[in-house]
Backbone bond lengths (Angstrom), bond angles and torsions (degrees), N, CA, C in turn:
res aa  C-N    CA-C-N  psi(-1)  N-CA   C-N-CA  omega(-1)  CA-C   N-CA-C  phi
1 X - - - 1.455 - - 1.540 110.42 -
2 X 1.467 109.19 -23.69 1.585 101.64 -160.91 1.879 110.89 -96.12
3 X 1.482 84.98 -21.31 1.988 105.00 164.16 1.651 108.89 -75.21
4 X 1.074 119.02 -21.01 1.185 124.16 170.09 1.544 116.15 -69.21
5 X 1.011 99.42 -72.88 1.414 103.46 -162.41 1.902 102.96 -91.39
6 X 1.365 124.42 18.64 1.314 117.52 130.17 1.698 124.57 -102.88
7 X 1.265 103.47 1.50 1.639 98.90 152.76 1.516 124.99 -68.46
8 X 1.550 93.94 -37.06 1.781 95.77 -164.54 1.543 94.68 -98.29
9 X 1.068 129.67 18.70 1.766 114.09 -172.52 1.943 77.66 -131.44
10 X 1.284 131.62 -5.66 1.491 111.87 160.10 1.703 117.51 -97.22
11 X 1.403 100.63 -11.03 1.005 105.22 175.09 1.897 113.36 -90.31
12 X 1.214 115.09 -33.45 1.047 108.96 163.57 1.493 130.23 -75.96
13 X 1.507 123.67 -14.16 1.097 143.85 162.03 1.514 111.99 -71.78
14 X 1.452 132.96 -7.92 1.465 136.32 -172.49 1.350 87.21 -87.90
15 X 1.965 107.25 -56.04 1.455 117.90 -153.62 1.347 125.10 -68.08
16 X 1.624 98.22 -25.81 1.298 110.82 -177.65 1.680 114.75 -82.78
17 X 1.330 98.24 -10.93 2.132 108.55 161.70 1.288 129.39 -100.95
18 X 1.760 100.41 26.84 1.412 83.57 170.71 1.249 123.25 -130.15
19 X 1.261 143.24 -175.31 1.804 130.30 -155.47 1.824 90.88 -66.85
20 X 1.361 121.24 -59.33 1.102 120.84 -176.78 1.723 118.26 -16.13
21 X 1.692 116.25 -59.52 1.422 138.82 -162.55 2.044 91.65 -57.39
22 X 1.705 85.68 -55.62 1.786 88.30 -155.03 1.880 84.52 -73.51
23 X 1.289 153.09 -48.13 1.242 121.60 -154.58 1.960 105.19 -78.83
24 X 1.442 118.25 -7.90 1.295 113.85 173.24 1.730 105.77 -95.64
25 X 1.010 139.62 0.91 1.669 134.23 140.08 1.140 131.17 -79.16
26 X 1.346 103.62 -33.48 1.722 114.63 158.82 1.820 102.01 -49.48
27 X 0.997 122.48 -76.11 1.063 156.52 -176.44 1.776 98.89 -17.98
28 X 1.041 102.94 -83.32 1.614 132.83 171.72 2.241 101.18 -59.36
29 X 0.902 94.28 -18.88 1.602 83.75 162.75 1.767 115.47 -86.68
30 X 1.242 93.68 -47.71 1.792 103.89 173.26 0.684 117.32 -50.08
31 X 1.668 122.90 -44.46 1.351 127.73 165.83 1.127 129.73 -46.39
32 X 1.565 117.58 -46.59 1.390 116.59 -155.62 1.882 95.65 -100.59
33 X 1.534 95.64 -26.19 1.485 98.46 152.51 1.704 129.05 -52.76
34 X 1.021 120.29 -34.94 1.485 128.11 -166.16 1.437 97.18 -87.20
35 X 1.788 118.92 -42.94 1.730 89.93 -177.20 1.404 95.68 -104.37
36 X 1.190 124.59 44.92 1.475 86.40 143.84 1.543 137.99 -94.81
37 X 1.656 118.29 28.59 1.402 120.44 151.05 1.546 109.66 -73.39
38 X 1.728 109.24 -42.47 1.786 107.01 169.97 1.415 128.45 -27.86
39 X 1.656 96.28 -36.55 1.547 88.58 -157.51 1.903 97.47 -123.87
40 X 1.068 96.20 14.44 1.651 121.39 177.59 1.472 115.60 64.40
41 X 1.095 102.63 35.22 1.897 117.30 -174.31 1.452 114.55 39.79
42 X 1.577 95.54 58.58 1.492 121.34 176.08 1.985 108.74 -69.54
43 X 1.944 96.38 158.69 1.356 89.04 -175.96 1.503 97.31 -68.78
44 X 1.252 136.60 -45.61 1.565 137.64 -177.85 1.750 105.87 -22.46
45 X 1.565 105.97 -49.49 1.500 121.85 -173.59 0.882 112.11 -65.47
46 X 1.475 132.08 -53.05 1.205 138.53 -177.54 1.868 106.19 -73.01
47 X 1.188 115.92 -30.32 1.580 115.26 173.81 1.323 101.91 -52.39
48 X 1.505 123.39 -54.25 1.295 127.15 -129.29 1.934 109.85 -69.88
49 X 1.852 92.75 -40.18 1.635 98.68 160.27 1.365 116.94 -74.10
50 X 1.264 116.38 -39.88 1.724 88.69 -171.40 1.601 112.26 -93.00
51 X 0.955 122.40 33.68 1.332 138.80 147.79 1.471 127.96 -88.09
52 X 1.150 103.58 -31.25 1.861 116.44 -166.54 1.771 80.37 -112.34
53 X 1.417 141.97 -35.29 1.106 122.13 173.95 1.513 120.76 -59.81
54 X 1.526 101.73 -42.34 1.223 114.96 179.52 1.714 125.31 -44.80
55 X 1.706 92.43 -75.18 1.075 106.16 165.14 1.885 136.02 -32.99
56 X 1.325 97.89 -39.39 1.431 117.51 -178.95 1.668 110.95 -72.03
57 X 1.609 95.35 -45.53 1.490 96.10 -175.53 1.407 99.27 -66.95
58 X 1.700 135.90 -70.98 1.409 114.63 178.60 1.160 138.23 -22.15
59 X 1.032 103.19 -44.40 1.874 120.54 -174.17 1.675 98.26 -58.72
60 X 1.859 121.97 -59.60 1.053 126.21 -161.54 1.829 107.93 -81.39
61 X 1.216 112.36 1.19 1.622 118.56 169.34 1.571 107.61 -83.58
62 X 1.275 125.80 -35.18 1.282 139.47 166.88 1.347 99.79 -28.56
63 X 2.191 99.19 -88.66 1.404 126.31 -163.41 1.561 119.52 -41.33
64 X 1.485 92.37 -44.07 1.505 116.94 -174.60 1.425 112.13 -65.36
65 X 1.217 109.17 -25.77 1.662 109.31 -173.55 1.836 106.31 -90.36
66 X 1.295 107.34 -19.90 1.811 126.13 -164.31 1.544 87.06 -90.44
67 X 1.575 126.17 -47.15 1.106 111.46 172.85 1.453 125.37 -34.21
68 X 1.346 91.43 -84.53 1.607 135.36 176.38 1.441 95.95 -24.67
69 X 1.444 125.86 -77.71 1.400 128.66 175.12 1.335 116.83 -22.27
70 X 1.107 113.88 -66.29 1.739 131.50 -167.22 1.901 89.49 -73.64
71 X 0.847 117.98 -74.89 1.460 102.27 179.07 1.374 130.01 -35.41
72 X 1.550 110.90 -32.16 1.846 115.14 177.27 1.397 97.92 -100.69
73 X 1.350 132.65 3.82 1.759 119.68 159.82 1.383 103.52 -85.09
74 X 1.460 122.77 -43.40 1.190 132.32 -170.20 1.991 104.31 -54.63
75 X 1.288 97.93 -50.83 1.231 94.22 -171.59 1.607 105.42 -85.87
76 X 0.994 161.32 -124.74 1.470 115.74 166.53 1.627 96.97 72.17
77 X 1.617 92.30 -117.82 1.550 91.97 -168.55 1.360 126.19 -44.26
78 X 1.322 119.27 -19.00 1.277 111.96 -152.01 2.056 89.22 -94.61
79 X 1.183 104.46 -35.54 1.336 111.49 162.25 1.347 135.00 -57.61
80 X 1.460 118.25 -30.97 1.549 122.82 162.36 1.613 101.18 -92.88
81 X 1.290 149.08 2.42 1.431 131.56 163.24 1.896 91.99 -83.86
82 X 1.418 118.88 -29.20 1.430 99.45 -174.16 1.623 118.56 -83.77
83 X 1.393 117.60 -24.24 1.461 127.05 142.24 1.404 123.44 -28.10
84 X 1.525 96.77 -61.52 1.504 109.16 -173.41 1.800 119.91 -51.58
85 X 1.776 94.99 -60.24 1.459 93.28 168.33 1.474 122.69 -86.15
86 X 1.167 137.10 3.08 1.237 152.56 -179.14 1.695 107.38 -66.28
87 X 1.452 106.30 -176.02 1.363 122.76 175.34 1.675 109.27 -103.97
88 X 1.351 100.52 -9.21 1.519 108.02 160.76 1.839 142.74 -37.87
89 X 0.859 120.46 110.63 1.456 89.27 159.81 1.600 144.99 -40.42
90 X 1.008 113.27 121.14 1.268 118.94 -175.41 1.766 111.70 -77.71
91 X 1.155 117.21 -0.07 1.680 107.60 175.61 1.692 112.44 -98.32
92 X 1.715 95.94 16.62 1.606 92.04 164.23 1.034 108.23 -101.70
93 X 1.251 150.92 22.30 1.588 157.99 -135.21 1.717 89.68 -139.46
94 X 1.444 119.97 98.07 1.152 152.84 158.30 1.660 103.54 116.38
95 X 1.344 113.18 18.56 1.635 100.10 -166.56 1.652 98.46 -61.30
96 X 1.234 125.98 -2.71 1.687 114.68 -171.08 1.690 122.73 -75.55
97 X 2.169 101.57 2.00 0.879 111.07 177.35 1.707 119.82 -93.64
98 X 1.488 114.65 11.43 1.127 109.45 -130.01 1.581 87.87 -129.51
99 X 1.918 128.99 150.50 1.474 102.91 -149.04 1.141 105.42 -95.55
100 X 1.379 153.70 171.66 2.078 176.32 -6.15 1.514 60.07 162.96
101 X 1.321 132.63 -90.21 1.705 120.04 -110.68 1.507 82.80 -90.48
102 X 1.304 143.94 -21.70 1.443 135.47 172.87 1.694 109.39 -49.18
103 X 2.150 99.77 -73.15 1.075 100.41 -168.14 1.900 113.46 -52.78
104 X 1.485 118.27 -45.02 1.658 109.24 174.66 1.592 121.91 -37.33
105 X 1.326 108.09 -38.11 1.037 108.72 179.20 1.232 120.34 -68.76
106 X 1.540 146.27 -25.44 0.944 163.04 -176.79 1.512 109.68 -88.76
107 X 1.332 121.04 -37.54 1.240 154.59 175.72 1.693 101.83 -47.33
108 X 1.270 104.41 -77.87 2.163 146.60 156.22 1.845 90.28 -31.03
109 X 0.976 118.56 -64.68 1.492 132.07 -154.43 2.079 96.17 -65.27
110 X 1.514 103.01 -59.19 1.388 96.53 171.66 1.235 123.94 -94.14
111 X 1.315 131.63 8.35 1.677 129.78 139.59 1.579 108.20 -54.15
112 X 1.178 138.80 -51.21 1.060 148.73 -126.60 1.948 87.53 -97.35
113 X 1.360 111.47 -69.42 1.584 126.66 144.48 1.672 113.21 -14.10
114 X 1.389 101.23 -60.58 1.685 94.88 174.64 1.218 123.68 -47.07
115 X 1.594 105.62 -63.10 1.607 130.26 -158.75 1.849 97.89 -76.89
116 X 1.272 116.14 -10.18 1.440 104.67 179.76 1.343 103.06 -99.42
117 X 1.124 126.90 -11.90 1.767 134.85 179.76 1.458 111.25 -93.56
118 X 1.292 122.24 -11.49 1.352 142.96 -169.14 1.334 99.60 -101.20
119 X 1.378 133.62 -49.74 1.098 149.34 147.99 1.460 115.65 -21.60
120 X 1.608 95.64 -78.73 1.501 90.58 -167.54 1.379 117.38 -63.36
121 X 1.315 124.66 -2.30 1.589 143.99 -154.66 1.552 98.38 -70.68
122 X 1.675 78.72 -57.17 2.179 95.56 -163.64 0.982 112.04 -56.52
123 X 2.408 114.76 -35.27 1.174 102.75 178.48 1.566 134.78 -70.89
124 X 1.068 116.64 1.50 1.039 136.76 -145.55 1.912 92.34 -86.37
């Protein structure tokens, strides 16, 4: 079930980014924009998008978030195997578990690391 439904929520997450998606919603807005003198810019009319807007947007907060996830674990790993064999420190290798005022600090800690290596650079 779970290979499933990250096949079809990356695949619908491809479809839903590409020019195709946005000029066929555009599309279907004009539309539903254009008759509403047809239907005399009834509440039915006005239901009919923000219902199907609605609906759509929930659905795509889901996908978008299942994406997103799998993309920042993915990278993640691929970032602590380059730690791992690297010249890196290895005690940044899971810091993504760790809370706002931890990671800043660590954050603060290698700015600080930068600008003193940057430093000694010029004198050089």
């Amino acid at each position: 079930m779970e290979r499933l439904f990250t096949r079809i929520a990356n695949y619908i997450s491809y479809l839903a980014g590409t020019p195709a998606a946005f000029v066929i919603c555009a599309a279907i807005v004009i539309a539903w924009a254009a008759s509403g003198p047809v239907f005399g810019y009834s509440d039915t009319w006005q239901l009919v998008i923000n219902t199907g807007t609605t609906i759509i947007t929930f659905l795509m907060v889901f996908l978008i978030q299942n994406t997103q996830n799998r993309d920042a674990t993915a990278m993640h790993a691929k970032m602590d195997e380059l730690i791992r064999v690297g010249r890196a420190h290895n005690h940044f290798i899971g810091i993504e578990h760790l809370t706002e005022t931890e990671l800043e600090e660590i954050r603060e800690k290698c700015e600080r690391a930068a600008r003193l290596h940057d430093s000694m650079r010029k004198k050089r």
